[in-house]
N, C-alpha and C positions, 0 to 999 in steps of 0.2 A: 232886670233886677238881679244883685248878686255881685260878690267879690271879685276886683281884678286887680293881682297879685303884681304882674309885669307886662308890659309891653313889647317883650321877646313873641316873635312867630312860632308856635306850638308846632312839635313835630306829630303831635297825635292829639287828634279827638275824640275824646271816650263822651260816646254818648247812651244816657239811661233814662229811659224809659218810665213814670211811676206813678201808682195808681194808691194814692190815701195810705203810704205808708212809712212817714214820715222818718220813724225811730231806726226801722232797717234799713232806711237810704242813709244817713247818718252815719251808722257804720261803714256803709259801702265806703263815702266819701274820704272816710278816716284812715284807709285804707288805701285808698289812691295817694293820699297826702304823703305816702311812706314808698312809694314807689322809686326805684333805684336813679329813672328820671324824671322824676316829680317837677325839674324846672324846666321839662321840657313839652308839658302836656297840659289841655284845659280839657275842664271837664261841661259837658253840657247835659241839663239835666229837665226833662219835658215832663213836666205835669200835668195831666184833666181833673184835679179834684184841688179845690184853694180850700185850706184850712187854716186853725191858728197855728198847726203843727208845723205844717209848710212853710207859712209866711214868717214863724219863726226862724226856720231853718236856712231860710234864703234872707234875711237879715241878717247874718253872723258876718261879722265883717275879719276875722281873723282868720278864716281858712288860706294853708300854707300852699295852696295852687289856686289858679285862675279857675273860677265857679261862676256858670250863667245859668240862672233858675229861668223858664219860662213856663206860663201857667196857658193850657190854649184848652177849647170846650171838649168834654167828655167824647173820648175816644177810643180804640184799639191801640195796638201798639206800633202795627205801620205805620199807622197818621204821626205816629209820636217820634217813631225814628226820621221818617220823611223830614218833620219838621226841621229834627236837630244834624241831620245832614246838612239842611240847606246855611244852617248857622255855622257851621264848621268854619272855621282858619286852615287845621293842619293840611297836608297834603295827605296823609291816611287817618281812616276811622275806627275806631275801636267800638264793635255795639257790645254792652253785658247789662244784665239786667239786674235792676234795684237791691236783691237781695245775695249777688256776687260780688264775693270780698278775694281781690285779688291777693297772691303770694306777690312778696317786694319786687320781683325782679320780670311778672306778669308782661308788662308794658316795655321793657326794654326788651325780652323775647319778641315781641310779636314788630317791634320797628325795626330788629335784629333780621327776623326771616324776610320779613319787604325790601329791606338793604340788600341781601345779598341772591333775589332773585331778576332773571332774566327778562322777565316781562311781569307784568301788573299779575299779581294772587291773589287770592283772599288766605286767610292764615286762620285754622283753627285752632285756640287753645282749650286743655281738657278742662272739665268740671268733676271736683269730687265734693261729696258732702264734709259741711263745715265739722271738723273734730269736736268743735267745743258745745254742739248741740247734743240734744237725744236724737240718735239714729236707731228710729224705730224697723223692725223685722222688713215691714214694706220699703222702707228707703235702701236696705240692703239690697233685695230684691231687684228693686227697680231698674240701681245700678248694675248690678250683673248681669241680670237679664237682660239690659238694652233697653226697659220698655219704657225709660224717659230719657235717656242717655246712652247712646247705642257707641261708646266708646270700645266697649270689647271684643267690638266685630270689626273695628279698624286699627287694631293693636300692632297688625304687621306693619301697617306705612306709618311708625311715629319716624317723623323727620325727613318725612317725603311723600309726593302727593299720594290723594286717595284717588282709587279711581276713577275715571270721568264716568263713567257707568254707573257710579252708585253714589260720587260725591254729594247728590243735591240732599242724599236723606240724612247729613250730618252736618247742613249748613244751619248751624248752632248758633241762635243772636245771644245766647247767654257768654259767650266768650268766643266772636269772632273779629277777624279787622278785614280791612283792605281799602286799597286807594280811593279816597274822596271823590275822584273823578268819574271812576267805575261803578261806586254806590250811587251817584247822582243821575250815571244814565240807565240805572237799572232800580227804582225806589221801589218800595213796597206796596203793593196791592192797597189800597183805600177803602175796596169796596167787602173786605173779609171782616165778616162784624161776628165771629166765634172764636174763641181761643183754641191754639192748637195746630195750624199747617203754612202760617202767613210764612212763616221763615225756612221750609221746603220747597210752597211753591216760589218765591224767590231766589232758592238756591237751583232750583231748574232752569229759570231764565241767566244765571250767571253763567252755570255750565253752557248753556243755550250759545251766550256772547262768547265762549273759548276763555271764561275762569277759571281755572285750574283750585282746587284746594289744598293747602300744604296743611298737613296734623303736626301740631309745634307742641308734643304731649307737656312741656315745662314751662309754658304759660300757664299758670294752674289759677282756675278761681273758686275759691271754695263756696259753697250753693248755703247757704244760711236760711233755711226754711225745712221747718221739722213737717214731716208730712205722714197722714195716720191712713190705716188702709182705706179706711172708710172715703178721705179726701182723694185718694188717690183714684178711688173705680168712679167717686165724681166725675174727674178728672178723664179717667177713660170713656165715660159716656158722653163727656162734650164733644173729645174729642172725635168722637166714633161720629156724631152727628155733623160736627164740621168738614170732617172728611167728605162725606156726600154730596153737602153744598158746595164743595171748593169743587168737587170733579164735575160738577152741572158748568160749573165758569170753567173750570181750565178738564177740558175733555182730557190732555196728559197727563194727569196727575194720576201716580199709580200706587196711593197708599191704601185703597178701598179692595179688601180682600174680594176674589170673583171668582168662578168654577171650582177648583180642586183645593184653592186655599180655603175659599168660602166654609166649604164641606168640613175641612179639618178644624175650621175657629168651633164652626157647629157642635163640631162634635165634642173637641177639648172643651169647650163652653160648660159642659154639664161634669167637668170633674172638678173636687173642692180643693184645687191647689191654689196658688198665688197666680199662676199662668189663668188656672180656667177663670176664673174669680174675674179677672183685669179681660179675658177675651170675650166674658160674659156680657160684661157691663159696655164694653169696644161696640158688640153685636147691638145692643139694644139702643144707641145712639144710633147707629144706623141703619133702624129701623122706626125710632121715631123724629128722624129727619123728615 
């Protein structure tokens, strides 16, 4: 189901992810359509929820790039990208998610940095929040802090890799690519049913195969979801708890604080800032994991 623009072989596959959220993927798309190589790129777009919203949306027969909606059962968001790997054309992939609205020139950076490397990369570009929303206190935070986007601890390698020692903790599906070939023999976990580490532990096993990460800081996609603190220590309590589960399957996985860090969450835990606040809520997921 869905629009096909041309018959030209796509140099990039942006694939997205989306879960019942019809009006913010709409944007996204409208966005891709402005892309500097907009006739060089299709878009693939995996849904778990059929709506009238969707089914609208994937009817529009005048979208100005190649659009393939496909609707498949109620999923995470591995299953979703898995999926739209295996439907790829291009020779590189592009993953962001539903509510990243790329900058014009996004997509010719990231086919830019593949071109002119040596061997197969993955390529991250940055995420800031969208300007045109309310950027509440916590979305400031967040971002500076690192503690949804840890962009300002890898500030020194924009435009050159990050290190293989700590690459996997910024393999970012909100704004990453790399070759179709490379995603196919390395897909995402199936069996991670919490939101929160699928695209880490995936970034381990690239490192794992000798992926290298290149930080392309001018691929910029801007993040279009207003986030309130309360959503936020949600958000860290899931993720506190899927951490635990992920390290029962993958014993390397090394986001689950232990001895001297443990200690220090503990104790910043009981002070009312935005840190202890988020390390409180981190703690109590994984404890009731």
């Amino acid at each position: 189901m869905g629009h096909t623009k041309t018959l030209k072989m796509p140099e990039l596959s942006v694939i997205i992810p989306t879960h019942n959220r019809a009006d913010i993927l709409e944007h996204c798309l409208s966005y891709l359509e402005k892309q500097t190589i907009a006739d060089e790129i299709e878009v693939i777009v995996i849904n778990d929820v059929e709506d009238d919203k969707f089914t609208a949306l994937s009817a529009k027969t005048d979208w100005q790039i190649p659009i393939r909606f496909t609707t498949i059962p109620p999923c995470h968001q591995g299953v979703a990208r898995n999926a739209g790997m295996e439907m790829a054309q291009a020779s590189t992939l592009l993953f962001i998610g539903d509510d990243i609205l790329l900058a014009p020139d996004a997509c010719e950076r990231h086919i830019s940095a593949h071109t002119h490397a040596s061997t197969p990369i993955a390529v991250l570009g940055s995420v800031e929040w969208d300007p045109k929303i309310k950027i509440t206190k916590v979305m400031i935070w967040l971002m500076q802090s690192g503690w949804q986007f840890g962009y300002p601890k890898i500030k020194a390698y924009a435009g050159t890799f990050v290190p293989d020692t700590i690459q996997h903790q910024f393999s970012y599906t909100a704004n990453m690519s790399l070759p179709t070939k490379v995603a196919k023999r390395t897909p995402f976990r199936e069996d991670i049913t919490l939101y929160g580490w699928e695209d880490i532990e995936w970034g381990m096993r690239l490192r794992d195969a000798g992926v290298r990460l290149y930080f392309e800081p001018h691929a910029i996609g801007f993040h279009h979801h207003v986030i309130t603190l309360e959503d936020s220590l949600r958000r860290m309590e899931t993720i506190g708890k899927s951490a635990v589960l992920l390290r029962r399957e993958v014993p390397t996985f090394d986001r689950v604080p232990q001895g001297w860090k443990l200690m220090a969450y503990q104790i910043f835990s009981h002070f009312p800032t935005m840190a202890g606040k988020h390390r409180k809520a981190f703690l109590r997921g994984i404890n009731n994991a």
